[in-house]
C-alpha positions as CSV (number, residue, x, y, z in Angstrom):
1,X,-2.1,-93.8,130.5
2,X,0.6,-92.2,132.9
3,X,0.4,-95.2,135.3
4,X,0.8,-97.6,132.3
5,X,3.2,-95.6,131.0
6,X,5.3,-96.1,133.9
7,X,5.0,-99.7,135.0
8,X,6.2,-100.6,131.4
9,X,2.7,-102.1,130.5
10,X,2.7,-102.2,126.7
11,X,-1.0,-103.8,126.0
12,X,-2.4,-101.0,128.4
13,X,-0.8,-98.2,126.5
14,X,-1.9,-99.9,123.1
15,X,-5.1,-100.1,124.4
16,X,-5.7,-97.0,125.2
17,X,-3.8,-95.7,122.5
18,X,-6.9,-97.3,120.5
19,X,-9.7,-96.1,122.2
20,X,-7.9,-92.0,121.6
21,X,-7.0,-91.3,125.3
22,X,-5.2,-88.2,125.1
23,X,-1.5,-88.0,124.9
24,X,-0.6,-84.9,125.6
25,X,-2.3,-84.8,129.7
26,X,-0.2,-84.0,132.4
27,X,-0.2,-85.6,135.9
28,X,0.3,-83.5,139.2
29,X,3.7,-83.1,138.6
30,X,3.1,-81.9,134.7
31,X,4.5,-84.7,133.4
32,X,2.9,-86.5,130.0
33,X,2.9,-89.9,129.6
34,X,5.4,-90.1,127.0
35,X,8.0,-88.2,129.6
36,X,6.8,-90.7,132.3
37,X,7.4,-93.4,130.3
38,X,9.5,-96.5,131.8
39,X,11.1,-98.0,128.9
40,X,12.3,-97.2,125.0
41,X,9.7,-99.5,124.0
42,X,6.6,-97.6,125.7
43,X,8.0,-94.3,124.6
44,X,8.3,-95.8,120.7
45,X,4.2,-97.7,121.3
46,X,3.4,-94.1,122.6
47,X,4.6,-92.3,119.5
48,X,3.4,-95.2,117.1
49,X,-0.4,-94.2,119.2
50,X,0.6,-90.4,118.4
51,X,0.7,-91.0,114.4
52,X,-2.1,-92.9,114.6
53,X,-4.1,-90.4,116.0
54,X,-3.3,-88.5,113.0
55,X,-3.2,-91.4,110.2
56,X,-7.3,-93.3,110.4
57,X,-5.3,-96.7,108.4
58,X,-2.8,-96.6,111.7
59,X,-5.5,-95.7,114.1
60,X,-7.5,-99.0,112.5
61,X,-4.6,-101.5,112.4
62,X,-3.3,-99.9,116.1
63,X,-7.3,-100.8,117.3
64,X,-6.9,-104.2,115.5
65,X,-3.9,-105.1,117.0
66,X,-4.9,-104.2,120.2
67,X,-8.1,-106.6,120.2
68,X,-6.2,-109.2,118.6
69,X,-3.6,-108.9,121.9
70,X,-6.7,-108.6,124.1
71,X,-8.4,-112.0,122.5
72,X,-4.7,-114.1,122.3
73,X,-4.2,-113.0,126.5
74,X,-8.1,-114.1,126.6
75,X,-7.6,-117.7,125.1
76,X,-4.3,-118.1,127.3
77,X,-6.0,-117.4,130.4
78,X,-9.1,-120.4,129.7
79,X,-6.4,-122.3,128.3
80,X,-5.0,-122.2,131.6
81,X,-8.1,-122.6,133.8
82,X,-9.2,-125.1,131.6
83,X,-5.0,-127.3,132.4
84,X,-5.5,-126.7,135.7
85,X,-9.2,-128.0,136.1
86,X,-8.0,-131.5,133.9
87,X,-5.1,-131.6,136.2
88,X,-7.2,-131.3,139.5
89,X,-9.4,-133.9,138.1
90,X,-6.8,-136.3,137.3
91,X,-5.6,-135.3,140.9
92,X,-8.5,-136.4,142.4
93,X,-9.3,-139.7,140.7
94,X,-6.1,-141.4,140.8
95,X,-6.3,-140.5,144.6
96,X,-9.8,-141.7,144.9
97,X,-8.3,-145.2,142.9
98,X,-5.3,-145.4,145.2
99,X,-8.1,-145.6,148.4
100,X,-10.8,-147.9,146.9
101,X,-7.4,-150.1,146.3
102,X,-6.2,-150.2,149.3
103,X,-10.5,-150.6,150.7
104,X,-10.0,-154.0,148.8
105,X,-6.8,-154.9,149.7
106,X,-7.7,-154.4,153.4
107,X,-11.0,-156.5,153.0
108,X,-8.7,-159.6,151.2
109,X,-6.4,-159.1,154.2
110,X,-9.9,-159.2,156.9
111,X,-11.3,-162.1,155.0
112,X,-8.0,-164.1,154.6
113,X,-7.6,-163.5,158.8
114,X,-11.4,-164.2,159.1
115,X,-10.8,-167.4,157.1
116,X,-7.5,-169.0,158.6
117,X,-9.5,-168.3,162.2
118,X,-12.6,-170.7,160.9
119,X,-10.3,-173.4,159.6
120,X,-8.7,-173.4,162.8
121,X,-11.4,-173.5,164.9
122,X,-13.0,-176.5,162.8
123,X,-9.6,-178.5,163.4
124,X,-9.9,-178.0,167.4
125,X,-13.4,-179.3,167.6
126,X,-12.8,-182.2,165.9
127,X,-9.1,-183.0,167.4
128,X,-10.9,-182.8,171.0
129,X,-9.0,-184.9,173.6
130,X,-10.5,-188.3,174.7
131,X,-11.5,-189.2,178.1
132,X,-9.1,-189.7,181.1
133,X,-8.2,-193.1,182.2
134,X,-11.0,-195.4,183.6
135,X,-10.9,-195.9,187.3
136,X,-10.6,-199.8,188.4
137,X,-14.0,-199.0,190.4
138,X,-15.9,-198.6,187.0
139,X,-16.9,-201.4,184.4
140,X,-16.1,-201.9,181.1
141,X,-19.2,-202.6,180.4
142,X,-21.4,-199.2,181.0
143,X,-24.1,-200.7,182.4
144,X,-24.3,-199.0,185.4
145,X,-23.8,-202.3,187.5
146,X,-21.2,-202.3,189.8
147,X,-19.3,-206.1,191.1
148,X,-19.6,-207.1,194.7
149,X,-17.2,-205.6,196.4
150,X,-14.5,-208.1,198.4
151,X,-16.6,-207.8,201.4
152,X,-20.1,-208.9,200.0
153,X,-21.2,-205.3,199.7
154,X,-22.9,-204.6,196.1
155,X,-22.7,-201.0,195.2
156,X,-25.7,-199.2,194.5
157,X,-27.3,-199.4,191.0
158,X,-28.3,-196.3,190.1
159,X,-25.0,-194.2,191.5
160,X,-24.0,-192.6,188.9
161,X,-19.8,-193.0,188.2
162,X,-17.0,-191.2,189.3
163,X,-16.2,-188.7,187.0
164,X,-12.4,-189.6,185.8
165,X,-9.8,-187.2,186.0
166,X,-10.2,-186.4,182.5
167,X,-13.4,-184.8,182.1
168,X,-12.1,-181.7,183.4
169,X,-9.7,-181.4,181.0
170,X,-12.6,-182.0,178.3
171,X,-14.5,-179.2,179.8
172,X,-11.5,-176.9,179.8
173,X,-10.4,-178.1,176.1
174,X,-14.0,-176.3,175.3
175,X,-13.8,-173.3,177.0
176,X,-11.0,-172.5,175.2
177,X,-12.5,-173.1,171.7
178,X,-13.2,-169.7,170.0
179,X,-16.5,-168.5,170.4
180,X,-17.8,-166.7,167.2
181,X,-18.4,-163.6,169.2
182,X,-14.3,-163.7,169.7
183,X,-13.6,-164.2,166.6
184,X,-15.4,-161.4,165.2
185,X,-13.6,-159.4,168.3
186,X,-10.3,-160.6,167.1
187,X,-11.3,-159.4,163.5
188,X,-11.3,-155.7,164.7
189,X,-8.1,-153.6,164.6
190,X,-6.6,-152.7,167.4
191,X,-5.8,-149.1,168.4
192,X,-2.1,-149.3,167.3
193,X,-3.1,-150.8,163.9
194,X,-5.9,-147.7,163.0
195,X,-3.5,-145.3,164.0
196,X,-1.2,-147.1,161.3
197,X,-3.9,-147.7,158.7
198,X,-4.2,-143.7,159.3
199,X,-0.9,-142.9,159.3
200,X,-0.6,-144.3,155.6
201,X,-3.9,-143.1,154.4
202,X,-2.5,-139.4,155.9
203,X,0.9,-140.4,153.4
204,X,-0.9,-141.4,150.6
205,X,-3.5,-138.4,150.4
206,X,-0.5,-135.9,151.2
207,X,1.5,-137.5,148.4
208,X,-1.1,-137.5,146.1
209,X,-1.8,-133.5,146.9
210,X,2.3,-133.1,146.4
211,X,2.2,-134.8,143.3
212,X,-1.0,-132.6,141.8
213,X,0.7,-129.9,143.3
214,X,3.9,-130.4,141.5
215,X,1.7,-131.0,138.2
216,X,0.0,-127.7,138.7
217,X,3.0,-125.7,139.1
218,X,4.8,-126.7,135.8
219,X,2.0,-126.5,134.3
220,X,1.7,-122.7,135.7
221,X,5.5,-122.4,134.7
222,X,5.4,-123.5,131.1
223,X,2.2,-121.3,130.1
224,X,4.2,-118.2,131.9
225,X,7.5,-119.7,129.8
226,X,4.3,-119.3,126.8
227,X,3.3,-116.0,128.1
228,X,6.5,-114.7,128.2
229,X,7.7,-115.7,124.7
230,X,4.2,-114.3,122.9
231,X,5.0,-111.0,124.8
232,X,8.3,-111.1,123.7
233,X,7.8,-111.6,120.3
234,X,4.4,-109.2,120.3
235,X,7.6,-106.9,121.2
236,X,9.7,-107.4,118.8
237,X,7.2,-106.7,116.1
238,X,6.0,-103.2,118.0
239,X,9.4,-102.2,117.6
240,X,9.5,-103.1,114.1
241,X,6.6,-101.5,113.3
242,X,7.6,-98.7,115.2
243,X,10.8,-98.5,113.0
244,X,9.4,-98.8,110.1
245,X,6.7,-96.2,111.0
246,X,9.8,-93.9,112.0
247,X,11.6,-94.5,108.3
248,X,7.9,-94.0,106.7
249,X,7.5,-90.6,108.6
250,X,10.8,-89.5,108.2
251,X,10.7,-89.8,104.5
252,X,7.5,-88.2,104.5
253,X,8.5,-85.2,106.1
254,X,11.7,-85.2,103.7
255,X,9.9,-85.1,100.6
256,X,7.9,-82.1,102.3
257,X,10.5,-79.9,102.6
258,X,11.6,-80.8,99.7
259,X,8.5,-79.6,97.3
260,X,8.4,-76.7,99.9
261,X,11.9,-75.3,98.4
262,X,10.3,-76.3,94.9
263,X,7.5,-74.7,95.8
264,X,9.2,-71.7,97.1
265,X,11.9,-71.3,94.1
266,X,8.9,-71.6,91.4
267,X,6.9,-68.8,92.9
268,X,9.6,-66.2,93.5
269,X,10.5,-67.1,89.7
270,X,7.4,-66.3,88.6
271,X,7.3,-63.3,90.8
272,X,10.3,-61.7,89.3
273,X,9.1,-63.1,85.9
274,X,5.1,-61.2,86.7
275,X,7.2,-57.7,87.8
276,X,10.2,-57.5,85.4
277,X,7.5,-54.5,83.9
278,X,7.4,-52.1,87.1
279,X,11.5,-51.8,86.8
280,X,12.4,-48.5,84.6
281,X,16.1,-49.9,84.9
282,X,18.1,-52.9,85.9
283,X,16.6,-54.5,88.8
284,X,18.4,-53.8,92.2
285,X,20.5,-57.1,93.4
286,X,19.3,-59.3,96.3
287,X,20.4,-58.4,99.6
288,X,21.1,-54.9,98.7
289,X,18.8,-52.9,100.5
290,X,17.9,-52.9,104.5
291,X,14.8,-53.3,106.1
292,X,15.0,-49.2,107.0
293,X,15.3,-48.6,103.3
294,X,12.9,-50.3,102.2
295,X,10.0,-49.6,104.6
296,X,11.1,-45.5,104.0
297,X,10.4,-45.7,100.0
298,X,6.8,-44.0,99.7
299,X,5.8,-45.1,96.4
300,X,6.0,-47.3,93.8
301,X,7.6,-44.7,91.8
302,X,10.6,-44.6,94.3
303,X,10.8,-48.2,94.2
304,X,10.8,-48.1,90.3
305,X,13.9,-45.5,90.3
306,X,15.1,-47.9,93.1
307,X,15.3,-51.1,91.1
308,X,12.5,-52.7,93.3
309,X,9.8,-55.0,92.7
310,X,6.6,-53.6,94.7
311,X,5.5,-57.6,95.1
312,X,8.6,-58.8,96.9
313,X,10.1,-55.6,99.0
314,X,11.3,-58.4,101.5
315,X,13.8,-60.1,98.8
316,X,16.0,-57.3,98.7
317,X,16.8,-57.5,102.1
318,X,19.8,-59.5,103.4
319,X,19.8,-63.2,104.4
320,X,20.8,-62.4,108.0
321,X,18.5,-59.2,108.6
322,X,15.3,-60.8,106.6
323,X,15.6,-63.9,109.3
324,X,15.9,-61.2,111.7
325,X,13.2,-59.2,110.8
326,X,10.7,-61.6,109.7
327,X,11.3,-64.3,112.3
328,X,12.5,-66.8,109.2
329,X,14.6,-67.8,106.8
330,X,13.3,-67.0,103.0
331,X,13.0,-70.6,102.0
332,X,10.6,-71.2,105.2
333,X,8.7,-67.7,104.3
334,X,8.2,-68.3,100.8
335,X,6.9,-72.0,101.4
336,X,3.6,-70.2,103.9
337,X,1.3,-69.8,101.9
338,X,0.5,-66.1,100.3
339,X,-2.5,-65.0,102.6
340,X,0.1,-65.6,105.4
341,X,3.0,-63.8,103.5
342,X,0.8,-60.6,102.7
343,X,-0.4,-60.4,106.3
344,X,3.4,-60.7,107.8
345,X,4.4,-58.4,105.5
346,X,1.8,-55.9,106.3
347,X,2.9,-56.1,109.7
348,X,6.4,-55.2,108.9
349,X,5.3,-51.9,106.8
350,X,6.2,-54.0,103.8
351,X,3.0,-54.5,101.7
């Protein structure tokens, strides 16, 4: 309770308050919690747990109260877990749809590349260059013959011809034609573009964390904003409560003293009224007699000659020296009860 007290925590001190811890303890330095307390508001929750101590229909709505605060700071905090969960969720898919999106737009970039390479390649083969030009030594007519020569000299039959010029440009116009095994080398990123491709997938994933981030932390701010104002108004009504508890008690204790001096005023007139008998003349006048005078008379014969009542010796002292001598004023002494008057009046030597 002292350490509550002091940190200002309200719902501590009103739950404790409901489970009876004791008020009145003292820490090491003999302080209770009420003197240790950090705030008016703790000081007015401690003295609303002090009448309710005393009062069981406070004591019940204090305990009610209590769990009602415990069960409302309960249902905050799974409200809470329960935003932050949806929002991590969210989080997570809308990342995990931004990746498979850019997957697919990666594949329609591959196949669009892996496309434009095959129509390509199909264009080449069939554009291939013709044959160089025929060499005067070679015939039209392909038939492997060869014309006698100037000199008389037939050329062999079965020589095969020259190659022209231009077959080794047809042999190197297919070399360079894409093999399939280079195009599917020419399909796979290069260094520079991974790094890239992971570069934005680095951007994306630390945006998307930013963003949750962000989400999370209003979140976080508007149920404090939420936590704040219930605690705020759970404090305004404590204080009202507390007030009105205050008004209730003083009234209380007002209309106590009063039938106390009611109480008081009847009885000494029915005193005088029971003893008016034991006088043989008038009666002696309050605040007549001192305390010395009194406690010497040894009879009630003296006190009949004296004008005293044997039932209220005390009375005829005066207002000053009765307080003095009975630790009192009269009102306060004839509102005890009369067991407790007899015995203090014993003790004075004036029974």
């Amino acid at each position: 309770m002292h350490s509550a007290a002091e940190r200002g925590q309200l719902d501590v001190v009103r739950l404790l308050g409901a489970h009876g811890v004791d008020l009145n303890a003292k820490d090491k330095q003999g302080h209770t919690p009420h003197a240790a307390a950090a705030n008016d508001d703790i000081r007015a929750m401690l003295d609303r747990v002090a009448a309710s101590q005393q009062d069981e229909g406070a004591k019940a709505a204090l305990t009610a109260e209590a769990d009602a605060a415990a069960a409302l700071d309960g249902e905050a905090r799974h409200m809470q877990e329960a935003e932050e969960r949806r929002l991590e969720a969210e989080a997570q898919a809308a990342a995990k749809a931004e990746a498979d999106a850019r997957v697919a737009e990666l594949d329609a970039q591959r196949r669009q590349r892996a496309a434009s390479r095959g129509s390509g390649g199909a264009s080449n083969e069939g554009a291939a260059a013709p044959a160089g030009p025929v060499s005067p030594s070679i015939t039209p007519r392909g038939d492997g013959i060869a014309p006698s020569s100037p000199n008389g000299n037939a050329a062999h039959a079965a020589s095969p011809p020259a190659t022209p010029s231009g077959g080794l440009e047809d042999d190197d116009e297919e070399d360079d034609e894409p093999t399939p095994a280079s195009r599917a080398r020419a399909q796979i990123p290069t260094a520079d573009k991974m790094e890239q491709l992971r570069g934005a997938a680095a951007a994306l994933a630390k945006a998307k964390a930013d963003a949750w981030r962000q989400s999370r932390e209003a979140a976080k701010s508007a149920e404090e904003a939420k936590a704040a104002a219930k605690a705020e108004e759970a404090k305004r009504l404590v204080k009202a409560q507390s007030e009105t508890s205050k008004a209730r008690e003083e009234e209380l204790k007002r209309r106590q003293q009063e039938e106390a001096a009611a109480k008081a005023a009847a009885i000494a007139a029915l005193m005088a009224k029971m003893n008016e008998s034991e006088i043989a003349g008038p009666e002696a006048a309050e605040g007549s007699l001192s305390y010395e005078a009194l406690k010497a008379m040894p009879d009630k014969e003296a006190m009949r000659t004296a004008g005293v009542l044997s039932q209220k010796r005390e009375w005829y002292m005066p207002t000053a020296e009765f307080a003095t001598v009975m630790g009192m004023a009269k009102p306060e002494f004839y509102a005890m009860p009369q067991w407790k008057r007899d015995k203090l009046k014993k003790e004075k030597g004036l029974f």
